[in-house]
C-alpha positions in Angstrom: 6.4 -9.9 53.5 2.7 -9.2 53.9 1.2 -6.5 55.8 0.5 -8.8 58.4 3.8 -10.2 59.4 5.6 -6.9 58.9 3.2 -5.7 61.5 3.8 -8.5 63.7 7.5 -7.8 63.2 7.0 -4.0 63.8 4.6 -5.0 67.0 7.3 -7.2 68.4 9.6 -4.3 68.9 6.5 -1.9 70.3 5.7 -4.9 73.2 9.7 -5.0 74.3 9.7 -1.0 74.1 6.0 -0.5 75.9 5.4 -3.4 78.3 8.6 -4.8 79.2 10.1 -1.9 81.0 13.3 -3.1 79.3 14.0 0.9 78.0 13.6 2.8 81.5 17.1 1.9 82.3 20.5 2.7 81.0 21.7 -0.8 80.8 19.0 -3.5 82.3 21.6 -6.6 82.6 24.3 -4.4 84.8 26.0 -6.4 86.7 25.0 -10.1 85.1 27.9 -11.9 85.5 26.7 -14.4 82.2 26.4 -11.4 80.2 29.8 -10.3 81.5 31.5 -13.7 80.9 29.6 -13.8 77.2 31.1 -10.4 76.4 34.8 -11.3 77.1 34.7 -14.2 75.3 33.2 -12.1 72.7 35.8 -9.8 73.0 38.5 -12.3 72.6 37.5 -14.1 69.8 37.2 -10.9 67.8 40.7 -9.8 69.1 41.6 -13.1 67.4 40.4 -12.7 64.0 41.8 -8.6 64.3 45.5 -10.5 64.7 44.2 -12.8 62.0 43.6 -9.4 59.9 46.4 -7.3 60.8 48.7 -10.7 59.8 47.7 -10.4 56.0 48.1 -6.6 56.1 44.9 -5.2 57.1 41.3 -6.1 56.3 41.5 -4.8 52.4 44.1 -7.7 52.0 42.1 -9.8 53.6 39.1 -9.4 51.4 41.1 -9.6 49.0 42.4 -12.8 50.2 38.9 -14.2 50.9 39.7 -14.9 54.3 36.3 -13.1 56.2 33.8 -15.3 53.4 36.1 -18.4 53.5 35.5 -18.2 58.0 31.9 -17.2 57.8 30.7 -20.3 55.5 33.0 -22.3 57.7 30.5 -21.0 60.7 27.9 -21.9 58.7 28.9 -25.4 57.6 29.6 -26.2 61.3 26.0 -25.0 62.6 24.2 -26.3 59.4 25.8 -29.8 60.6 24.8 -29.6 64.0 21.0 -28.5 63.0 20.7 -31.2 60.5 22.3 -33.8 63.3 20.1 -32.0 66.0 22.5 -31.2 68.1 21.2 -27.4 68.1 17.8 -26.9 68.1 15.8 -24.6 65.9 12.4 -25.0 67.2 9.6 -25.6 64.2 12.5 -26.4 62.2 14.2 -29.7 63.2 12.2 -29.9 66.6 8.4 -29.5 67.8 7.5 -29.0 64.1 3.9 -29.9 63.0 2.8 -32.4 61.3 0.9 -30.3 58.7 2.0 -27.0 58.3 -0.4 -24.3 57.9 -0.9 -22.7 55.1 0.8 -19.0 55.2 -0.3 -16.1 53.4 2.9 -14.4 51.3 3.1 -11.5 49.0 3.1 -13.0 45.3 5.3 -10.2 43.8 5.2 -11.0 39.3 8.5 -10.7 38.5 8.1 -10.6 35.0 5.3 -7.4 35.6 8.1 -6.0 37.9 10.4 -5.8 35.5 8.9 -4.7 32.4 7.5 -1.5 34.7 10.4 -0.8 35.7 12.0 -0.6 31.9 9.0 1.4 31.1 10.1 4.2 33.8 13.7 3.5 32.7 12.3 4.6 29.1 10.7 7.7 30.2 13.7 8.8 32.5 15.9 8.9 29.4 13.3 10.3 27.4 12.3 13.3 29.7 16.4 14.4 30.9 18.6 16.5 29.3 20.5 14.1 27.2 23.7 16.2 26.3 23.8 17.1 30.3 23.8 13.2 31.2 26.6 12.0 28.5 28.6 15.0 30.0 28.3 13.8 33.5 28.9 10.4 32.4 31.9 11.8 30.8 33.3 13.2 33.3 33.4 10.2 35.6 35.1 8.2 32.9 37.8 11.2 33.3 38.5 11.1 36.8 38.1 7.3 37.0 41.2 7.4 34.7 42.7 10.4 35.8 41.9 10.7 39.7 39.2 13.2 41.3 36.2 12.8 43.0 34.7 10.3 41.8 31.7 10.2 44.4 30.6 14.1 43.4 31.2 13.2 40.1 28.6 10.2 40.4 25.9 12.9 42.1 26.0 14.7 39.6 25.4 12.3 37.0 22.5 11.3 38.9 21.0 14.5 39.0 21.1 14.6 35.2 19.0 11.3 35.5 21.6 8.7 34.3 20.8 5.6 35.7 22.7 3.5 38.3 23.8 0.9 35.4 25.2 3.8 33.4 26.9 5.1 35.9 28.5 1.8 36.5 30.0 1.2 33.1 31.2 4.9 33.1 33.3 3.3 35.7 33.9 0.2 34.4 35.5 1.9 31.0 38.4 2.3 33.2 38.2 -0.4 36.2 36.7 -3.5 34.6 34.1 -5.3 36.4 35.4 -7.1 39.3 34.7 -11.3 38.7 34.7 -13.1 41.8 37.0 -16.0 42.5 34.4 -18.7 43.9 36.0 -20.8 46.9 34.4 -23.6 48.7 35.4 -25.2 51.9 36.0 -29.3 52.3 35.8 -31.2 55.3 34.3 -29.1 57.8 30.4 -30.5 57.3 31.6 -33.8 56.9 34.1 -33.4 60.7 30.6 -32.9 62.3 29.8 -36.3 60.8 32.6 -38.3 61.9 31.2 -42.1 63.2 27.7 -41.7 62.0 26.3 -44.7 60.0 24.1 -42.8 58.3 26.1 -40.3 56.7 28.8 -43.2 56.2 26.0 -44.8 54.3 25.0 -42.4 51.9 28.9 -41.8 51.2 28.8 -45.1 50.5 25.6 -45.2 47.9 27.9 -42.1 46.2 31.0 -44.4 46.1 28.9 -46.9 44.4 27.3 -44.9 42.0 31.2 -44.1 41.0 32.4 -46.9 40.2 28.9 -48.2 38.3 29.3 -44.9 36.0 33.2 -44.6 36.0 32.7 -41.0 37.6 30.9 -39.0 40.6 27.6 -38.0 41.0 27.8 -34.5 39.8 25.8 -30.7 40.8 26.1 -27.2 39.9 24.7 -25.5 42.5 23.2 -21.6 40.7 22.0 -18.7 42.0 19.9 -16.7 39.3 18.6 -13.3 39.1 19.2 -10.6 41.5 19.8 -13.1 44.6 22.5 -12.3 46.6 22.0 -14.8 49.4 24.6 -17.4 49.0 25.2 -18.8 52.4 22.8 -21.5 52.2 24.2 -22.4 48.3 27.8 -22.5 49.6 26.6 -24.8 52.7 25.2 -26.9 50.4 28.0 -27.2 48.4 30.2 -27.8 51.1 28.2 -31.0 52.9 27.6 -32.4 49.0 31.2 -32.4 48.4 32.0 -34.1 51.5 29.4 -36.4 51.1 31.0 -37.4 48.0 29.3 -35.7 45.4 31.8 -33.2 42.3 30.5 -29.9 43.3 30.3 -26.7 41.0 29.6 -23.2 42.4 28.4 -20.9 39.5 28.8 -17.4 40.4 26.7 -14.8 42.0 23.5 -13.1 39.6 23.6 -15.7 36.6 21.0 -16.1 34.2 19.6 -18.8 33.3 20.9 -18.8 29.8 24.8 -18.7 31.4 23.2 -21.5 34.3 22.5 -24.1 31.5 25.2 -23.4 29.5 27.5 -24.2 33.0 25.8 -26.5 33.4 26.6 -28.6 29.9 30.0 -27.5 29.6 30.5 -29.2 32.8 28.7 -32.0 31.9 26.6 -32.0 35.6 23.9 -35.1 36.6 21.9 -32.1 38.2 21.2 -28.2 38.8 20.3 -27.0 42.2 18.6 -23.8 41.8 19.6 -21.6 45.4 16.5 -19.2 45.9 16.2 -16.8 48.4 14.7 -14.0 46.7 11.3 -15.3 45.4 12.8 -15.3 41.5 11.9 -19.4 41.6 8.6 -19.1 39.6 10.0 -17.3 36.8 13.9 -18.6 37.0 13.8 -21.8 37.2 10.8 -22.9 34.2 13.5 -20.7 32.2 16.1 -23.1 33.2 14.5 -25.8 32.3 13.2 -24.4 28.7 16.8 -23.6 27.8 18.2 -27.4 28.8 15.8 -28.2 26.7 16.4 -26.0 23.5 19.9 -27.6 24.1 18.9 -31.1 23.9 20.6 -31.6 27.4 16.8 -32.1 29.4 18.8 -35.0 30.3 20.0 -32.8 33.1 17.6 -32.8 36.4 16.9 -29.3 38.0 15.9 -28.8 41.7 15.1 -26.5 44.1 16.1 -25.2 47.8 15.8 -22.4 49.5 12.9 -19.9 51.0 10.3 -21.5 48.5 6.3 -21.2 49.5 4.3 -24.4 50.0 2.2 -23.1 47.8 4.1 -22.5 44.8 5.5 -26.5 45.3 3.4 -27.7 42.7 3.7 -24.7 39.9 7.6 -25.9 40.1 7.3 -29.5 39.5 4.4 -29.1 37.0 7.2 -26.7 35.1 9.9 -29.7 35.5 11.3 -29.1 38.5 12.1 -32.7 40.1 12.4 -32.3 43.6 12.3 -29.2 46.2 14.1 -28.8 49.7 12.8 -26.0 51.4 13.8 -24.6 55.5 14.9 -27.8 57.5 15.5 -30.0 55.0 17.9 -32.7 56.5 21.2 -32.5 53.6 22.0 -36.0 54.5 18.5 -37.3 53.6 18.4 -34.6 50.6 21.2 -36.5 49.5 19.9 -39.8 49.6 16.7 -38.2 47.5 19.2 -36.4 45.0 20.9 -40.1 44.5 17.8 -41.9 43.7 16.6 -39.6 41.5 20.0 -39.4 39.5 19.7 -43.7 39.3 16.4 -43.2 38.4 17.2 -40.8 35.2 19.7 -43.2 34.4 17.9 -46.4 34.3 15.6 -44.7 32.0 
């Protein structure tokens, strides 16, 4: 954010806090029988999912399981089908939006620049601390990781001897491993919301004739590179394109783009969609697309969706990117654009 809008977003709290009188009370809705009636249904939904919990054997199970991700991308699905039909209204979004958007002013924050400072502190961290200290410290986490202690005081202390957050990690991970995340997608529950409408029936369609024309299914791999860790609109996606009719792959969480195209081919996808939430787009995906085509396989078309400037629209598409969905961007119609642009590459 820019100083402006965190201001306006600091300022909107001041007004509710200065002129609204809201904070002279204890609790200005007392008595509001809506607010009342909101909070027991509240109440018993969430009494539903702790039964839900308790069920599998408490909520560690249940993470373990995958149960709480698996019913908040179901939420999701479910609105993201009822904003994209318009049966909820996000206002600028699917309704009252402007014909020309204005232009707004963002932070443009160099990621490559970013980076290479922050290996040049890294260097001087390691080159100022007490070496022998650090390795000790890092030691003795390895021990107790193996052996049982504290492995939280043991983690302190490695920090004050400088070692670095990733060293501390695979002090850890000596012992543990590194946990690798089962990736789960949901089917049916965009396409429910869907049920009757011609127009979704007739994009399913224009998939189920693309099938049988190339003896297979329109294929994706939806990514999410870098340090993003936003996948709610990536799993969404993946959802409504697979019940649309498209093969779906979900790569996991913080690839690069190396591991992306190599996904990517081994799966033998018509198209990439490059999830970006974290303004890594300008320097992620023109990687992408250099490493398809070091691997001959440029064959494969890349887009973009997400939280992506206006303004940095045209540095993507002059880098390769074909097409780019940003906030509001009906899936149904994305679809339709995804399909024409697959026939397109194929006719050529």
């Amino acid at each position: 954010p820019t100083e402006f809008s965190a201001r306006i977003a600091r300022n909107t709290q001041l007004i509710l806090q200065e002129e609204t009188g809201v904070t002279n009370v204890v609790d200005p809705l007392a008595g509001s029988y809506y607010v009342e009636k909101l909070t027991s249904d509240l109440a018993d939904a969430a009494w539903k999912l702790i039964k839900e919990v308790d069920d599998l054997g408490g909520m560690t199970k249940a993470v373990a399981s995958g149960m709480p991700k698996l019913r908040i991308e179901e939420t999701a699905a479910k609105r993201q089908a009822e904003i994209d039909k318009g049966e909820q209204v996000i206002v600028g979004t699917n309704k009252y939006r402007l014909s020309q958007e204005e232009e707004i002013e963002i932070l443009d924050v160099d990621n490559l620049a970013v980076r290479e400072a922050q290996i040049v502190r890294l260097q001087k961290i390691r080159k100022n601390r007490d070496e022998k200290a650090c390795l000790v410290a890092l030691e003795e986490i390895t021990n107790r990781a193996e052996n049982g202690g504290n492995l939280l005081e043991a983690a302190v202390e490695a920090a004050r001897c400088r070692a670095t957050v990733g060293e501390i990690s695979v002090a850890m991970e000596k012992i543990f491993g590194r946990h690798s995340a089962e990736v789960k997608t949901l089917a049916g529950v965009y396409g429910a919301a869907y049920e009757g409408d011609e127009d979704f029936v007739t994009i399913q369609k224009s998939v189920e004739k693309f099938a049988k024309e190339e003896g297979r299914r329109p294929r994706m791999l939806v990514v999410k590179m870098g340090q993003d860790g936003h996948d709610r609109g990536a799993k969404v996606i993946a959802t409504a394109f697979a019940d649309i009719g498209f093969d779906v792959d979900v790569g996991p969480l913080f690839q690069t783009p190396e591991e992306a195209a190599q996904d990517a081919i081994d799966n033998d996808v018509h198209i990439i969609g490059i999830s970006s939430q974290a303004a890594g787009h300008k320097t992620l995906a023109p990687k992408l697309i250099e490493i398809l085509k070091e691997k001959e396989a440029d064959d494969i078309l890349v887009i973009c969706g997400g939280v992506i400037p206006q303004q940095d629209y045209e540095f993507l598409k002059d880098a390769g990117v074909k097409a780019i969905f940003g906030p509001g961007t009906n899936i149904p119609n994305a679809a339709q654009e995804i399909m024409d642009l697959i026939r397109a590459t194929r006719k050529t």
